[in-house]
C-alpha angles and dihedrals in degrees: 000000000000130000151157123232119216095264086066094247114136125232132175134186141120136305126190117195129192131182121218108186097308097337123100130197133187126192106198122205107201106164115302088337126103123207123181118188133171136185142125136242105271089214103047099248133091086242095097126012119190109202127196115209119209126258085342122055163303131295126188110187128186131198102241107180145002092270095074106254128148121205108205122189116189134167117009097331095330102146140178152179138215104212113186116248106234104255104259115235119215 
């Protein structure tokens, strides 16, 4: 994943998102830094999620192509995206 914060400063890590029934909950890696977050689509469909994160915000992403990104925005400009990982082969 790869964002900017609303302060304009880049950050990049990992997010790992699972779907329980219609929750879903991500777990982000920035840094040293954990963020867990959960929420649900408030339409029904994996077209919009919107994500609480604890103790912090609110994300709202939306799937914004066929390759399975999510572009999130959060705080006063703050914005994101969930980019797959390519599948590793053993």
């Amino acid at each position: 994943m790869r964002g900017q914060n609303p302060g304009g400063g880049k950050y990049f890590g990992t997010a790992k998102v699972d779907k329980s029934g219609d929750e879903y909950i991500i777990t982000w890696k920035i840094g040293d830094q954990e963020l867990k977050g959960r929420g649900q689509s408030p339409r029904g469909d994996e077209v919009e999620v919107c994500i609480l994160v604890e103790g912090e915000y609110e994300v709202i992403f939306s799937h914004a192509s066929g390759f399975g990104i999510y572009e999130g925005t959060w705080g006063e400009g703050g914005v994101e995206q969930l980019i797959p990982a390519s599948p590793i082969l053993s």
